[in-house]
Backbone bond lengths (Angstrom), bond angles and torsions (degrees), N, CA, C in turn:
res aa  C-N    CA-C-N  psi(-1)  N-CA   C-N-CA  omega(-1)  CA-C   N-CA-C  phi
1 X - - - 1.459 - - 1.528 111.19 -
2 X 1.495 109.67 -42.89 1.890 100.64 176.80 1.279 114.50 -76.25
3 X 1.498 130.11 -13.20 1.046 116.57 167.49 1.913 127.06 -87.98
4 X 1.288 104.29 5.47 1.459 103.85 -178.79 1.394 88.56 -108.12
5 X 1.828 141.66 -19.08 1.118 128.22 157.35 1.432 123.79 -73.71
6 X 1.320 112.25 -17.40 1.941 105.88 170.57 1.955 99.01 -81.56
7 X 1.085 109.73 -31.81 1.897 98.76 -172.22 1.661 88.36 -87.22
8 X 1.188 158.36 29.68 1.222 167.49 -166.33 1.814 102.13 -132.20
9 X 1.060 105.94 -51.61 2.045 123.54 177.34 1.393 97.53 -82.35
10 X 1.325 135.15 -21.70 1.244 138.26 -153.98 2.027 107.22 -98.02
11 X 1.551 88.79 -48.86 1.653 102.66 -179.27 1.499 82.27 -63.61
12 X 1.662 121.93 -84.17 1.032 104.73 -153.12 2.071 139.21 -69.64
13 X 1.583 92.60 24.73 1.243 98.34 171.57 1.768 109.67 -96.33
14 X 0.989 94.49 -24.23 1.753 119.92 -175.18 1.535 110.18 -64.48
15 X 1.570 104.18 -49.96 1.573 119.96 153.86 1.738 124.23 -35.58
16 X 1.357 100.78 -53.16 0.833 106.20 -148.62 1.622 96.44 -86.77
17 X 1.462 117.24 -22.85 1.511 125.94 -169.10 1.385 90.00 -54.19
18 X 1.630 111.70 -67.37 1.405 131.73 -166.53 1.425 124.19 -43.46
19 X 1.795 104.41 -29.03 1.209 105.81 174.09 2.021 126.66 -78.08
20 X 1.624 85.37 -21.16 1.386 101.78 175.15 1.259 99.28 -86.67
21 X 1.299 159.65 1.84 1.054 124.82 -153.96 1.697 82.94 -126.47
22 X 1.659 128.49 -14.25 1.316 132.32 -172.72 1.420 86.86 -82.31
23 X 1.637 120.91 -49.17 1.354 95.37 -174.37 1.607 137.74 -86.24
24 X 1.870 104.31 13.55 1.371 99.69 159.04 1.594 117.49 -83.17
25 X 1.284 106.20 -28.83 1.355 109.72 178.38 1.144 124.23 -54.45
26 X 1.461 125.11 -43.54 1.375 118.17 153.86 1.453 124.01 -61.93
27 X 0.936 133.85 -29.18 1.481 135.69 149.94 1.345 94.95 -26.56
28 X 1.234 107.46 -92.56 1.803 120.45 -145.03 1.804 93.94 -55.19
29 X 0.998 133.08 -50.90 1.840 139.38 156.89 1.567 102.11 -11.29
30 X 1.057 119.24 -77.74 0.940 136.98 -160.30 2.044 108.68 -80.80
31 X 1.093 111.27 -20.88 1.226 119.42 176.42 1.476 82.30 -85.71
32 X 1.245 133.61 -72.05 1.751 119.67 -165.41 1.567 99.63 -56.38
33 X 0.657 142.50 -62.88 1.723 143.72 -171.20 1.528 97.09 -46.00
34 X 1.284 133.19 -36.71 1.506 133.10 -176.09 1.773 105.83 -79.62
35 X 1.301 96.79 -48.74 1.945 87.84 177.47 1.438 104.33 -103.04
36 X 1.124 143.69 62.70 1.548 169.80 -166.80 2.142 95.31 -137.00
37 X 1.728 84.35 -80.23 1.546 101.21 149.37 1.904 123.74 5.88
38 X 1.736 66.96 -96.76 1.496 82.52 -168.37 1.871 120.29 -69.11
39 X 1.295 96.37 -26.45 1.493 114.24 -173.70 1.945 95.18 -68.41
40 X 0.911 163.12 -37.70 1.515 165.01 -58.82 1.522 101.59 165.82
């Protein structure tokens, strides 16, 4: 049982990396597209 609750904490930390890590990427996208911008 504790081990299908640590791979249970585990998926959803993994989730959650992925979700942060899509939304720096659009950050930084959009930070180059902004000084692209200004540079031009």
């Amino acid at each position: 049982m504790v081990g299908t609750l640590n791979l249970r904490e585990h998926t959803t930390q993994i989730s959650e990396t992925g979700g942060m890590a899509k939304a720096l990427n659009k950050r930084m996208k959009l930070g180059m597209l902004h000084t692209k911008a200004i540079v031009s």
